[in-house]
Every structure is written in structure tokens, then in C-alpha cells.
PDB file of N, CA, C and O in Angstrom, chain B, residues numbered from 101:
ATOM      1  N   UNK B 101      62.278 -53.946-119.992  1.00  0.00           N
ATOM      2  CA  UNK B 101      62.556 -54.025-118.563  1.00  0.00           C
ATOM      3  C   UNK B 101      64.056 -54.037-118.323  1.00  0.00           C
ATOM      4  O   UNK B 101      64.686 -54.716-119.134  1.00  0.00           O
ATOM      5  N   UNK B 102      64.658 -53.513-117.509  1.00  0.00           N
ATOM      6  CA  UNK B 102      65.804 -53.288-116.880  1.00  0.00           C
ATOM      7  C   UNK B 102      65.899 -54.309-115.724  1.00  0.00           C
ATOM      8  O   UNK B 102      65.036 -54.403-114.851  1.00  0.00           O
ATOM      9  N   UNK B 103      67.034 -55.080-115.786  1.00  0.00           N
ATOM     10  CA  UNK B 103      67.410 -55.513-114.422  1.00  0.00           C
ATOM     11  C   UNK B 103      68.443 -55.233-113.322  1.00  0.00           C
ATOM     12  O   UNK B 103      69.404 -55.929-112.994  1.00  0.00           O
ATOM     13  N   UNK B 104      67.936 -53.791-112.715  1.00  0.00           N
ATOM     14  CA  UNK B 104      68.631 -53.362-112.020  1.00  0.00           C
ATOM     15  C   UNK B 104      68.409 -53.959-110.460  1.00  0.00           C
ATOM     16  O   UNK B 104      67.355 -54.401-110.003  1.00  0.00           O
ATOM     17  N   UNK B 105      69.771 -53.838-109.740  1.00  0.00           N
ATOM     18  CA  UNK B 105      69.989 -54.313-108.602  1.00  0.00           C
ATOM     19  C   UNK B 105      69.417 -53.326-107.244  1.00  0.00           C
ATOM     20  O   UNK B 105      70.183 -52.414-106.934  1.00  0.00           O
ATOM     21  N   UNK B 106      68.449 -53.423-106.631  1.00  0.00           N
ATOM     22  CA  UNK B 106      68.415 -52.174-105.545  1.00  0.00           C
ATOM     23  C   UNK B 106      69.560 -52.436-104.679  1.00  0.00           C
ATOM     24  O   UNK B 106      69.974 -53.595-104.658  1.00  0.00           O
ATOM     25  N   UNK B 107      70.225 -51.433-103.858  1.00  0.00           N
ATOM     26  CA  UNK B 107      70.819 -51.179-103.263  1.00  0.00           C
ATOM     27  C   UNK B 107      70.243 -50.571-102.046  1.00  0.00           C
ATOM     28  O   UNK B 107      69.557 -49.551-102.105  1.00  0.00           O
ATOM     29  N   UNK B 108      70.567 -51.308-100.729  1.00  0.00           N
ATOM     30  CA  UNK B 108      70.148 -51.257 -99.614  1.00  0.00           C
ATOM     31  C   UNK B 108      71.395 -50.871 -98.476  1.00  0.00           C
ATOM     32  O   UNK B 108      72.484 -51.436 -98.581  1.00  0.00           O
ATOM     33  N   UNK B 109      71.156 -49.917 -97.441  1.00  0.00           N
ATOM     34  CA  UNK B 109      72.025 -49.108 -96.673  1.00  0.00           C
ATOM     35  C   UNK B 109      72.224 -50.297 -95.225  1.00  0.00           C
ATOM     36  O   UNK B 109      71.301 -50.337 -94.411  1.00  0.00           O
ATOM     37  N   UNK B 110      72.951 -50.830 -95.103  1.00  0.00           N
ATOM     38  CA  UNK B 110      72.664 -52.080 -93.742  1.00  0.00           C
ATOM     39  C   UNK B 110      72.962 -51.310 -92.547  1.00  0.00           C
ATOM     40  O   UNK B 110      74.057 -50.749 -92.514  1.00  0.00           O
ATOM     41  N   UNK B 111      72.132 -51.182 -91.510  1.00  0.00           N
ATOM     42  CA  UNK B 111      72.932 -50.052 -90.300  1.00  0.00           C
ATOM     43  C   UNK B 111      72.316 -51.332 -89.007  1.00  0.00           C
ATOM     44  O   UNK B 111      71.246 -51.921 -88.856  1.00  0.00           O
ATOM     45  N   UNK B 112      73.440 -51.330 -88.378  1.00  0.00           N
ATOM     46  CA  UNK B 112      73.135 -52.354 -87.020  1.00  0.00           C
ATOM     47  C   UNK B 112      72.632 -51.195 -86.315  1.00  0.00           C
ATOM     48  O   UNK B 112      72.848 -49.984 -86.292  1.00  0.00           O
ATOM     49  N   UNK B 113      71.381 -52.589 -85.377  1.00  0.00           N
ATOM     50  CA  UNK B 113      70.826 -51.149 -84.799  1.00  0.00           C
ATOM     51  C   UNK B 113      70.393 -52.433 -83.028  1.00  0.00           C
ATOM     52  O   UNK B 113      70.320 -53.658 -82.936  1.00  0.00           O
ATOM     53  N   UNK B 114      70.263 -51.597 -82.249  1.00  0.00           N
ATOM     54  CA  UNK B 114      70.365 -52.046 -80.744  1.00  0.00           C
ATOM     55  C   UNK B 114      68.794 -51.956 -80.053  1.00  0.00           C
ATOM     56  O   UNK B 114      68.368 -50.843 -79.744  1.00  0.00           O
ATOM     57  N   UNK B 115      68.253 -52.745 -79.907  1.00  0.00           N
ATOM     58  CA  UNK B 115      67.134 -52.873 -79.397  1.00  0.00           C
ATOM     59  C   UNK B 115      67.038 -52.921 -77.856  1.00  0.00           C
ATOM     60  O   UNK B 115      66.407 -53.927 -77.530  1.00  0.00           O
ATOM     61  N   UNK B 116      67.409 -52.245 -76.870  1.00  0.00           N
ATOM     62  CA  UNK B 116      67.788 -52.241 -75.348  1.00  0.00           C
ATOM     63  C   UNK B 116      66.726 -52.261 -74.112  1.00  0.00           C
ATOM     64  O   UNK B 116      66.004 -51.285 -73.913  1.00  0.00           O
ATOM     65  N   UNK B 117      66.679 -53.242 -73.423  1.00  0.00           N
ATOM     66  CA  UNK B 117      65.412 -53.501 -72.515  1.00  0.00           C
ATOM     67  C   UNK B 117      66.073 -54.303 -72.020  1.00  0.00           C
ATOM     68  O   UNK B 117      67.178 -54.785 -72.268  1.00  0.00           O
ATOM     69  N   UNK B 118      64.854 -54.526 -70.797  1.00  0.00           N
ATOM     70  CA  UNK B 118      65.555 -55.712 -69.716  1.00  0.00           C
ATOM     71  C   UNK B 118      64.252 -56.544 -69.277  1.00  0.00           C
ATOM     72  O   UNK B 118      63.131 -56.230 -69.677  1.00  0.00           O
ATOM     73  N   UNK B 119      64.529 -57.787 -68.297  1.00  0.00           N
ATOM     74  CA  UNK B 119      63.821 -58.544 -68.078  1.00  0.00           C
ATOM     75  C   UNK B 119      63.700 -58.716 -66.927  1.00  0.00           C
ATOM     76  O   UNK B 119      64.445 -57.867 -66.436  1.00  0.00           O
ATOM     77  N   UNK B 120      63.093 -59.449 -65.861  1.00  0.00           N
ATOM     78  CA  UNK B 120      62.740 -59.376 -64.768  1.00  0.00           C
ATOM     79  C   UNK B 120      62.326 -61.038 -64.388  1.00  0.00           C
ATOM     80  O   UNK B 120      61.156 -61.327 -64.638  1.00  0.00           O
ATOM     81  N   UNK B 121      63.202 -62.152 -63.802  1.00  0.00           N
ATOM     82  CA  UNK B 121      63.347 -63.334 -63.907  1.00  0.00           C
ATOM     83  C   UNK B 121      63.978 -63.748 -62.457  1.00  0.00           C
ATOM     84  O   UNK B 121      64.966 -63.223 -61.944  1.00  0.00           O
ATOM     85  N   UNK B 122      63.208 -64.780 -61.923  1.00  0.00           N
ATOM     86  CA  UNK B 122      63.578 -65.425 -60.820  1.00  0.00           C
ATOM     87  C   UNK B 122      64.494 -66.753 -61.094  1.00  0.00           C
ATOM     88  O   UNK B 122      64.629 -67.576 -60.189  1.00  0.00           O
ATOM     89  N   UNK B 123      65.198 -66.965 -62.528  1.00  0.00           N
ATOM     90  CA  UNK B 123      65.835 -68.257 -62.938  1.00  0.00           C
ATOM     91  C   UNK B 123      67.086 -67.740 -62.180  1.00  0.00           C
ATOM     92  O   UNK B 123      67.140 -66.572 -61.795  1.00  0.00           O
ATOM     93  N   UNK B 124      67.944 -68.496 -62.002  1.00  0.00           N
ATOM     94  CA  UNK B 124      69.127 -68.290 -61.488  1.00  0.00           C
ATOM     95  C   UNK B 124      70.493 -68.075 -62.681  1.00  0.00           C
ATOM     96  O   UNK B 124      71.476 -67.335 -62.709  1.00  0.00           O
ATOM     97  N   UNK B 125      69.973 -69.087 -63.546  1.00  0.00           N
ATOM     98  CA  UNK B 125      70.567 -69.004 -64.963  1.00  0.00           C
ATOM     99  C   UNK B 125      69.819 -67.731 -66.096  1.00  0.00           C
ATOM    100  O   UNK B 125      68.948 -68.018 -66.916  1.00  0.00           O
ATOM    101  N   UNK B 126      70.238 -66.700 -65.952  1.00  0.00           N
ATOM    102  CA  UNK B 126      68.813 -65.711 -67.042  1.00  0.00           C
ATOM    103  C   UNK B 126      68.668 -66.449 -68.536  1.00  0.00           C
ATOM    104  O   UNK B 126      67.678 -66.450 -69.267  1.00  0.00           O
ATOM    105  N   UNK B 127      70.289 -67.229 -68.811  1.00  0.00           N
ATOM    106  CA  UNK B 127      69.844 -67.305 -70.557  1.00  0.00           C
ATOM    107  C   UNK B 127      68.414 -68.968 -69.961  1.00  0.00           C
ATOM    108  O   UNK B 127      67.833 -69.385 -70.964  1.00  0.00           O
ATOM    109  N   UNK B 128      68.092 -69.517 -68.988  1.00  0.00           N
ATOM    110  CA  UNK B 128      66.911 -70.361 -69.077  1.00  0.00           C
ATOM    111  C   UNK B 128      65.553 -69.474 -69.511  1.00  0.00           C
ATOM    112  O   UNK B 128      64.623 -69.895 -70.199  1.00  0.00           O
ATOM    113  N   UNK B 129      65.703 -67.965 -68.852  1.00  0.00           N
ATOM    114  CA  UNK B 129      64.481 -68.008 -68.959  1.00  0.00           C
ATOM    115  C   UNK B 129      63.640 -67.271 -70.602  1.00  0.00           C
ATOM    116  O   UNK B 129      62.551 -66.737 -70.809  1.00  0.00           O
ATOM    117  N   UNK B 130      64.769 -67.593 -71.434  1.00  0.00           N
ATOM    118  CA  UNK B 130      64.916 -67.401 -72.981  1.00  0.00           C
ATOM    119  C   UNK B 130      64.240 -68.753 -73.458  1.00  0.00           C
ATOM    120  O   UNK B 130      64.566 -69.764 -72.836  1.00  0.00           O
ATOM    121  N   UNK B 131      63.254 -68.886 -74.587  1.00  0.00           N
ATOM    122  CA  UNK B 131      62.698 -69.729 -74.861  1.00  0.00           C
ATOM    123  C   UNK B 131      63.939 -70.296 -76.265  1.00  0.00           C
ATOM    124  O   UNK B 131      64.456 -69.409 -76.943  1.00  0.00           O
ATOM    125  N   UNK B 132      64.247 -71.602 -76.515  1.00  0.00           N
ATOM    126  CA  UNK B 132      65.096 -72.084 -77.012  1.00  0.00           C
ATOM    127  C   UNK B 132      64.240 -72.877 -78.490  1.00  0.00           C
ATOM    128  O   UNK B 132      64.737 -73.079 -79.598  1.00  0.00           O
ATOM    129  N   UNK B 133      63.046 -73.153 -78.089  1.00  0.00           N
ATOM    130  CA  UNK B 133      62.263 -73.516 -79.505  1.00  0.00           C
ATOM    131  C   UNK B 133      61.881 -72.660 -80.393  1.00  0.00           C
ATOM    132  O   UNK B 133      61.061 -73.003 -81.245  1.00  0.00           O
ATOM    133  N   UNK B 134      62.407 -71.368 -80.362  1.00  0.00           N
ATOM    134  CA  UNK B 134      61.322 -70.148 -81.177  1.00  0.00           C
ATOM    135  C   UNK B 134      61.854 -70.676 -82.682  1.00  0.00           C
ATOM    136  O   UNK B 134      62.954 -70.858 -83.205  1.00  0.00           O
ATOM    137  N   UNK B 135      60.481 -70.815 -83.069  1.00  0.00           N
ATOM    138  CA  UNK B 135      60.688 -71.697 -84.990  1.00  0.00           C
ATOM    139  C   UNK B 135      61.309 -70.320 -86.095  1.00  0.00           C
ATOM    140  O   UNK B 135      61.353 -69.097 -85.963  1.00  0.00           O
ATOM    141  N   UNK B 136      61.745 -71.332 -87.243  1.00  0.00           N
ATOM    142  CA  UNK B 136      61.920 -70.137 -88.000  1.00  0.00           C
ATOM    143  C   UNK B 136      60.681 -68.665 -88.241  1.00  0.00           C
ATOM    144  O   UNK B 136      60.889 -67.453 -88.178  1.00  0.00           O
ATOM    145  N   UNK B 137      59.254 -69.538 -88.560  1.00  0.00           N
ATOM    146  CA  UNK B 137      58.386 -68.676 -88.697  1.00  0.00           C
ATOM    147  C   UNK B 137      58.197 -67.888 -87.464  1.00  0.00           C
ATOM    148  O   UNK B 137      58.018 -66.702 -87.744  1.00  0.00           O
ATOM    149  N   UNK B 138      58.174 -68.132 -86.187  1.00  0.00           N
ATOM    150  CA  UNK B 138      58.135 -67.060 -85.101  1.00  0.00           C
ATOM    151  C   UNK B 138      58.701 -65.897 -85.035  1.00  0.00           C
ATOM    152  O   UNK B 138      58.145 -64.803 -84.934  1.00  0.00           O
ATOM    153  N   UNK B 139      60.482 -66.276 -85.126  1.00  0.00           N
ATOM    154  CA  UNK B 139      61.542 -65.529 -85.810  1.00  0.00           C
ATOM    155  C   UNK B 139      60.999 -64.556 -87.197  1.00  0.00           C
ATOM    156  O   UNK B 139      61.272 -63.364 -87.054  1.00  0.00           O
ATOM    157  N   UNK B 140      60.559 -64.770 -87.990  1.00  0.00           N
ATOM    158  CA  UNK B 140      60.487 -64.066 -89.090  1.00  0.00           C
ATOM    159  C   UNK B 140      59.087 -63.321 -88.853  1.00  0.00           C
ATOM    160  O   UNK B 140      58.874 -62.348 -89.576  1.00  0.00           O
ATOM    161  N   UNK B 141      57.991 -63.724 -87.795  1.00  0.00           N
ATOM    162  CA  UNK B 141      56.868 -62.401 -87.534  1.00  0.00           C
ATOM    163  C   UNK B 141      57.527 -61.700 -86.857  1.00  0.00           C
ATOM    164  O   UNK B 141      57.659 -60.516 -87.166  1.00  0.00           O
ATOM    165  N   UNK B 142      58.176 -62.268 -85.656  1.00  0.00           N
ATOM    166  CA  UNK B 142      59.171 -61.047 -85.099  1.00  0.00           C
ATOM    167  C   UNK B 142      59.748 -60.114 -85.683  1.00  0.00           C
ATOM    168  O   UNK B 142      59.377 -58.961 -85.466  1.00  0.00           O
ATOM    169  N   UNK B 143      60.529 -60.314 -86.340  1.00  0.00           N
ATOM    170  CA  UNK B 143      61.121 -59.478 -87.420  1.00  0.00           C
ATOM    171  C   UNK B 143      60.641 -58.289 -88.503  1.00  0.00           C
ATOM    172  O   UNK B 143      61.172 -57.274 -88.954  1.00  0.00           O
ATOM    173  N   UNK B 144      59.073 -59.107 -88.713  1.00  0.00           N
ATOM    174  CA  UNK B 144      58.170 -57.934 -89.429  1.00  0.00           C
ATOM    175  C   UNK B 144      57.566 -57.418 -88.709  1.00  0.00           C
ATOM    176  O   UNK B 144      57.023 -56.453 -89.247  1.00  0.00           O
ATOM    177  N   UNK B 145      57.162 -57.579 -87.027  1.00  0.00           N
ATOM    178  CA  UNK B 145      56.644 -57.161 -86.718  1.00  0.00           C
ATOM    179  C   UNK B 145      57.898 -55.386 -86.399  1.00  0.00           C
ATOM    180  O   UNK B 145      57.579 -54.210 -86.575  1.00  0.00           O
ATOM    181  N   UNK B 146      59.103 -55.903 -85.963  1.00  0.00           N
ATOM    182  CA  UNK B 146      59.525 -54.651 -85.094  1.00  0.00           C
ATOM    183  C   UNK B 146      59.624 -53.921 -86.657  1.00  0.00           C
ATOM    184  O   UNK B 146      59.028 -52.857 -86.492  1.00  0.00           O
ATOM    185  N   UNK B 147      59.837 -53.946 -87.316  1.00  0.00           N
ATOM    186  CA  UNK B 147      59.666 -53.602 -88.914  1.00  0.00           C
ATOM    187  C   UNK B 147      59.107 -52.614 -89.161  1.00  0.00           C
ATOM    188  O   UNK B 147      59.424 -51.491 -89.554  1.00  0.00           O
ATOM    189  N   UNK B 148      57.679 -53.434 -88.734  1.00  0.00           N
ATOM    190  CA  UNK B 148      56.294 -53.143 -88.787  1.00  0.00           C
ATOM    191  C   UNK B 148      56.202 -51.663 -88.115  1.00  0.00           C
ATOM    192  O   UNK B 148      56.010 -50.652 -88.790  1.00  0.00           O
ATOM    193  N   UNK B 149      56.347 -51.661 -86.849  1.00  0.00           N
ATOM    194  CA  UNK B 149      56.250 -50.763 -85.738  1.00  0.00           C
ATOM    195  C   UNK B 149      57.409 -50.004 -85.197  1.00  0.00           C
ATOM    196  O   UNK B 149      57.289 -49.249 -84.232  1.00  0.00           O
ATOM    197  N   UNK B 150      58.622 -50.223 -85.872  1.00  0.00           N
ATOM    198  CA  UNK B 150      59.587 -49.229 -85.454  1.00  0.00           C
ATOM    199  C   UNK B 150      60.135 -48.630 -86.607  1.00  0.00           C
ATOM    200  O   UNK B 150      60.523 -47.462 -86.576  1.00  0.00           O
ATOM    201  N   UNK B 151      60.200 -49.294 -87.574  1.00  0.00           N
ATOM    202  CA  UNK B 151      60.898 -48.392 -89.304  1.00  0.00           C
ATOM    203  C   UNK B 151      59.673 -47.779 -89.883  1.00  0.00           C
ATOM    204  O   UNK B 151      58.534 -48.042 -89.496  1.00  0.00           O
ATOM    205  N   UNK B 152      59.985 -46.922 -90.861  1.00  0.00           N
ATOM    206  CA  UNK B 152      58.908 -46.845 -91.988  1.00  0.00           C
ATOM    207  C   UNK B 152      59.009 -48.107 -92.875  1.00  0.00           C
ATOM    208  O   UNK B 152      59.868 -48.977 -92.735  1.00  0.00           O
ATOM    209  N   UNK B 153      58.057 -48.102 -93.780  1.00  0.00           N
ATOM    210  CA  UNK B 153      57.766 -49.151 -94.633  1.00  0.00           C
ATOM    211  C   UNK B 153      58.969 -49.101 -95.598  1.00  0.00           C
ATOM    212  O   UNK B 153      59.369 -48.090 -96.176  1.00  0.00           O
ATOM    213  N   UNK B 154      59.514 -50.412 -95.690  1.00  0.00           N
ATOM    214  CA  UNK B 154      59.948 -50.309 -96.823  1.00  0.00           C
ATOM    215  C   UNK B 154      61.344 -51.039 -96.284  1.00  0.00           C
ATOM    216  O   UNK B 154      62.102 -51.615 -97.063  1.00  0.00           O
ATOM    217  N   UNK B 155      61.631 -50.924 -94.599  1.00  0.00           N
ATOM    218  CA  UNK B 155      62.635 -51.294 -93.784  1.00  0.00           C
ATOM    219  C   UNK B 155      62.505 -52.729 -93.704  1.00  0.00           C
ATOM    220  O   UNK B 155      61.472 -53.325 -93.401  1.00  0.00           O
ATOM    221  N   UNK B 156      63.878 -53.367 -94.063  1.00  0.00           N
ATOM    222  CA  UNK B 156      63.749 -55.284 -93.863  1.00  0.00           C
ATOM    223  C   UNK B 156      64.643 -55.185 -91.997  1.00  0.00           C
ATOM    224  O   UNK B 156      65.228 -54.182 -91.589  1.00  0.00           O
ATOM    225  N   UNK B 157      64.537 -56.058 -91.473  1.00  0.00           N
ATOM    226  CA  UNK B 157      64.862 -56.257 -90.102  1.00  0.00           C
ATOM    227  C   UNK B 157      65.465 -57.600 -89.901  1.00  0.00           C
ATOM    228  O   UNK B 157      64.926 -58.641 -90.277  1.00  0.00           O
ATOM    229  N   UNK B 158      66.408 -57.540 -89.397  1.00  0.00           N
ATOM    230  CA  UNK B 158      67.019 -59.193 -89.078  1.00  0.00           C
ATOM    231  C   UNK B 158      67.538 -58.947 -87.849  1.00  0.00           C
ATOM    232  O   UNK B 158      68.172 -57.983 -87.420  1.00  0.00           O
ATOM    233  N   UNK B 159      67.174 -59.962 -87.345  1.00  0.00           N
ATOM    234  CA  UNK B 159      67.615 -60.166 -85.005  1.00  0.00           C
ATOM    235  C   UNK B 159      68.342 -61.489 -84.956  1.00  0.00           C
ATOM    236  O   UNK B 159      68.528 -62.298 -85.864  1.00  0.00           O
ATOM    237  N   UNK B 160      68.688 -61.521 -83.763  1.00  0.00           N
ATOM    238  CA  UNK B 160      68.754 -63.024 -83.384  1.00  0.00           C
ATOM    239  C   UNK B 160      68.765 -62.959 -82.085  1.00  0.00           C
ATOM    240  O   UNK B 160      69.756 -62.688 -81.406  1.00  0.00           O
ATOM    241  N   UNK B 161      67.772 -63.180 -81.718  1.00  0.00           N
ATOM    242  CA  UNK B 161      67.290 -62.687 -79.903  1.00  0.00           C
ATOM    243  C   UNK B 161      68.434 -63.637 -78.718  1.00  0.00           C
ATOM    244  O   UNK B 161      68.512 -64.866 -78.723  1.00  0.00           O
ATOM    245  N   UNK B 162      69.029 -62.950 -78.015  1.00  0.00           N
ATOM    246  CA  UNK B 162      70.075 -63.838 -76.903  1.00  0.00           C
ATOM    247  C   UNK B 162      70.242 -62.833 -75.987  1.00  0.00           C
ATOM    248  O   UNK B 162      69.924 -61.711 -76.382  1.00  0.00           O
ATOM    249  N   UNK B 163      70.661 -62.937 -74.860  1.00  0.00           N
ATOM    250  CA  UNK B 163      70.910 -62.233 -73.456  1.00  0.00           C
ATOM    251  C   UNK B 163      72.413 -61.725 -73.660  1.00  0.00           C
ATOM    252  O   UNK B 163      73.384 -62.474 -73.563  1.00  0.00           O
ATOM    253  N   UNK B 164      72.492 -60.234 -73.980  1.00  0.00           N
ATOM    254  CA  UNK B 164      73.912 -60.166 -73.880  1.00  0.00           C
ATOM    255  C   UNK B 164      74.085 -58.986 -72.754  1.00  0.00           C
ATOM    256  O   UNK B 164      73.306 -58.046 -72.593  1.00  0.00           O
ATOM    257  N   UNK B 165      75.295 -59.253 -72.003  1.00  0.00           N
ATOM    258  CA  UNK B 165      75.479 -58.475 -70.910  1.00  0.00           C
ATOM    259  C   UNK B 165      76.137 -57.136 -71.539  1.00  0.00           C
ATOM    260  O   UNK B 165      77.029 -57.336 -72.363  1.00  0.00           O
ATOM    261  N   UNK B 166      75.723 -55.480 -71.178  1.00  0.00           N
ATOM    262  CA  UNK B 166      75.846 -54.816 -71.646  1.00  0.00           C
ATOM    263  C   UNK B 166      77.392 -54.724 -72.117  1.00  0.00           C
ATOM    264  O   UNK B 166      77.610 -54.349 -73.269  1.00  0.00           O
ATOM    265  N   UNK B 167      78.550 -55.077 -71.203  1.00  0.00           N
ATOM    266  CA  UNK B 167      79.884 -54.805 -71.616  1.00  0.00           C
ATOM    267  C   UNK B 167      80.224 -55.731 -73.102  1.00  0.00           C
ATOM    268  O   UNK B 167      81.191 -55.627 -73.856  1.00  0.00           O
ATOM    269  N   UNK B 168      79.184 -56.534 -73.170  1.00  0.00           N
ATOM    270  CA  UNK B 168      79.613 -57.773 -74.799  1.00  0.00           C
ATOM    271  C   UNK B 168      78.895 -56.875 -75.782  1.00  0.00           C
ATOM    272  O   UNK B 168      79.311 -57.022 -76.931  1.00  0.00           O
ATOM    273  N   UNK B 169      77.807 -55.872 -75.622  1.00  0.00           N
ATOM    274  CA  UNK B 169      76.899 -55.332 -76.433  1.00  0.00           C
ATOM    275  C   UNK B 169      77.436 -55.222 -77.975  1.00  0.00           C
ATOM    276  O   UNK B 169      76.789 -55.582 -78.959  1.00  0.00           O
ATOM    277  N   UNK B 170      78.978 -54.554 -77.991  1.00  0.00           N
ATOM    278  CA  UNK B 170      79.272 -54.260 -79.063  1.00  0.00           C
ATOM    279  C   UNK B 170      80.043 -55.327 -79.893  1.00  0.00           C
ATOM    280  O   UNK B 170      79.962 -55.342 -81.121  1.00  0.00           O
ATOM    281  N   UNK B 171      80.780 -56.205 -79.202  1.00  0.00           N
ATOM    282  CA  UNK B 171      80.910 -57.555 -80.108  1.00  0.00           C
ATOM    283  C   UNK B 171      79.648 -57.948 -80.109  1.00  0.00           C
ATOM    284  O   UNK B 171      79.261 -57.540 -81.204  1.00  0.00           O
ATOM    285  N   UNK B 172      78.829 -58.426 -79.644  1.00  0.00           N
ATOM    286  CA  UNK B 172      77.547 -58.845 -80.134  1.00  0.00           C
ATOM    287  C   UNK B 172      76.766 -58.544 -81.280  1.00  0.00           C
ATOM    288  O   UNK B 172      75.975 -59.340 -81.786  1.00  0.00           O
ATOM    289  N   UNK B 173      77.053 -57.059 -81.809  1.00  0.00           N
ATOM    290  CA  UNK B 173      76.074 -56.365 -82.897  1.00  0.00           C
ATOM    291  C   UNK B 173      77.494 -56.867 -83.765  1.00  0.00           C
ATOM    292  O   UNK B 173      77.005 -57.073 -84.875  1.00  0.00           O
ATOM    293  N   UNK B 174      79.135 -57.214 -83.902  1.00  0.00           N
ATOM    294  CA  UNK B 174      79.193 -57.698 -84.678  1.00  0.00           C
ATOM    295  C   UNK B 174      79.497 -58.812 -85.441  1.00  0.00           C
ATOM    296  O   UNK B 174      79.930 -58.951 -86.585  1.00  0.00           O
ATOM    297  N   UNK B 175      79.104 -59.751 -84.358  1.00  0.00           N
ATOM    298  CA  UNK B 175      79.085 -61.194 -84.207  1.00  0.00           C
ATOM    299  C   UNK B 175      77.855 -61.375 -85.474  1.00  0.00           C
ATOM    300  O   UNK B 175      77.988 -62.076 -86.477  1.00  0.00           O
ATOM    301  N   UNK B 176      76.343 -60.330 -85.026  1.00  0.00           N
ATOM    302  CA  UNK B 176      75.205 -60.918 -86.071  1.00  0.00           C
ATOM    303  C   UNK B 176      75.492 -60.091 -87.389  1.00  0.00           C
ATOM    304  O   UNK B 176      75.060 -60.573 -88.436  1.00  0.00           O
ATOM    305  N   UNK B 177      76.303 -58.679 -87.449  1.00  0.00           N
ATOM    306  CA  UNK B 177      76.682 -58.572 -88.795  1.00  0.00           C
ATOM    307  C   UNK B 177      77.580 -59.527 -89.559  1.00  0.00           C
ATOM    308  O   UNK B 177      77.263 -59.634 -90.744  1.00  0.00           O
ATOM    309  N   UNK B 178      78.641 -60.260 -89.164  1.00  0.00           N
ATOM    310  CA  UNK B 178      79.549 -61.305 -89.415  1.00  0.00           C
ATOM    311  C   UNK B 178      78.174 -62.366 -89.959  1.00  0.00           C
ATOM    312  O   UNK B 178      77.999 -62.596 -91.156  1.00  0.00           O
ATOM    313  N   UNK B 179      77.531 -62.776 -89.179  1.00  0.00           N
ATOM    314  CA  UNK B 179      76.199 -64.128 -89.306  1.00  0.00           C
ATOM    315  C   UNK B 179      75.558 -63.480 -90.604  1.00  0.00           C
ATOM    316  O   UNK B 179      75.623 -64.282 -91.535  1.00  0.00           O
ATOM    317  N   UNK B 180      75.193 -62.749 -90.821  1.00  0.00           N
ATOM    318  CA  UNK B 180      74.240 -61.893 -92.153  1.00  0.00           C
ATOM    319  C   UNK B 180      75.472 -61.954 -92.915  1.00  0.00           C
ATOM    320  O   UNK B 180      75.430 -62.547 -93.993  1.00  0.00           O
ATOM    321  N   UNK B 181      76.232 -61.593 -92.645  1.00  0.00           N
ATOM    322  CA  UNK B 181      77.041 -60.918 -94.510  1.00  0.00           C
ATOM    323  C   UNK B 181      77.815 -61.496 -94.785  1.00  0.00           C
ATOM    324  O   UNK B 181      78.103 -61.498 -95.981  1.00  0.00           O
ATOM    325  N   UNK B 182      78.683 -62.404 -93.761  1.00  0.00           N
ATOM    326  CA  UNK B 182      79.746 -63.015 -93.813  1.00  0.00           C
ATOM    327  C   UNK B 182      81.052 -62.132 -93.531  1.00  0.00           C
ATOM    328  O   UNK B 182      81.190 -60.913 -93.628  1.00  0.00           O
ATOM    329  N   UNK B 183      82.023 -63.176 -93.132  1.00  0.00           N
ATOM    330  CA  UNK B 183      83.152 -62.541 -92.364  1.00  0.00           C
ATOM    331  C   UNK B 183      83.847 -61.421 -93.132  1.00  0.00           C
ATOM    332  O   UNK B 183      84.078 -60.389 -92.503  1.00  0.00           O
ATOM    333  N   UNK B 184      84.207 -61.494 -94.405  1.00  0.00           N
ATOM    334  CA  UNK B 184      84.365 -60.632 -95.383  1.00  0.00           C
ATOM    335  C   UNK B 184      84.133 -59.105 -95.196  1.00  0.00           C
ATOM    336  O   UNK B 184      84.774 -58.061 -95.313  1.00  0.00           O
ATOM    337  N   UNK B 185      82.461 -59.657 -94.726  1.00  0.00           N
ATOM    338  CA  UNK B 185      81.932 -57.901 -95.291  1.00  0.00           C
ATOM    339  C   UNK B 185      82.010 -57.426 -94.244  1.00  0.00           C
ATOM    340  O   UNK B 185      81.575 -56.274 -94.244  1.00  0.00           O
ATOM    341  N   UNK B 186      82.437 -57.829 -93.122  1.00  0.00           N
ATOM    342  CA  UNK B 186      82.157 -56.879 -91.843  1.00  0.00           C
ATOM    343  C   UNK B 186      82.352 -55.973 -91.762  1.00  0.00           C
ATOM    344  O   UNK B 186      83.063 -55.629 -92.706  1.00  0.00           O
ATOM    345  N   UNK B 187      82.164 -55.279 -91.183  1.00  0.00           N
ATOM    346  CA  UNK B 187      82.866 -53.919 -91.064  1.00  0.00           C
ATOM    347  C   UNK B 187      83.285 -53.387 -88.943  1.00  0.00           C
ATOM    348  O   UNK B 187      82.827 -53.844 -87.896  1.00  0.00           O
ATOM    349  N   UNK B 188      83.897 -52.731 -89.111  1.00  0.00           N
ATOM    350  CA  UNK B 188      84.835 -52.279 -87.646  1.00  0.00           C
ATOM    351  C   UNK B 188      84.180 -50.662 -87.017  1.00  0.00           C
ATOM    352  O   UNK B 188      84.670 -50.146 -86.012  1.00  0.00           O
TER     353      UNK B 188
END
């Protein structure tokens, strides 16, 4: 047996929709308890139903106003890889 390392391609990717909320505050009407395990069906689910097999998925669901969109995607690459690996 060989212990080779797979090598995986990381591409941030933008999931874009909107919501429809009578809160006055929108980030209230974001649920603030979602558990780790909720988080992680989420994750297999869009997986599941938007990649082919074989695709891993990592989110971190928050309200961002479209003009933050792009610091935002690399605020959660910074959170995954660390400040190091970011990339610009």
C-alpha cells in the first residue's frame, strides 16, 4: 500500500437567493441555534444536489449585503485554511 496524499482543487463558490421577512433587524430572522450536525446535513445535502459525487462542501450561513459579497467569500476561505493560505 502506498500512502499517497489526494489532492483537492478548493474553488469558493456563491450560493445567491433572498428572503422575504417582516423583522426589522433581517440578521433576527436567521436562526442562531443551528447545531453542528444541522450544519454538516446542510452541507451534504447542497453536495448532494448541486456537485457531482465526490464534491466536499463547507458554508457558514449569515446575511451578507451584496456590496460585502466578496470580502465575505474571503473572510470563510481565511476561516477554512487559515490566514496564510488565502488567496486574493
Amino acid at each position: 500500500m502506498t500512502d499517497e496524499k489526494q489532492e483537492f482543487s478548493v474553488v469558493p463558490f456563491a450560493l445567491v437567493g433572498f428572503f422575504a421577512t417582516d423583522e426589522k433587524d433581517v440578521a433576527e430572522a436567521l436562526r442562531t441555534e443551528i447545531t453542528p450536525e444541522e450544519l454538516e446535513e446542510l452541507q451534504r445535502l447542497l453536495a448532494k444536489y448541486l456537485f457531482k459525487e465526490g464534491v466536499r462542501v463547507a458554508v457558514y450561513p449569515a446575511v451578507v449585503p451584496p456590496e460585502h459579497a466578496k470580502e465575505a467569500l474571503k473572510e470563510l476561505e481565511r476561516m477554512i485554511f487559515g490566514e496564510e493560505e488565502g488567496r486574493d
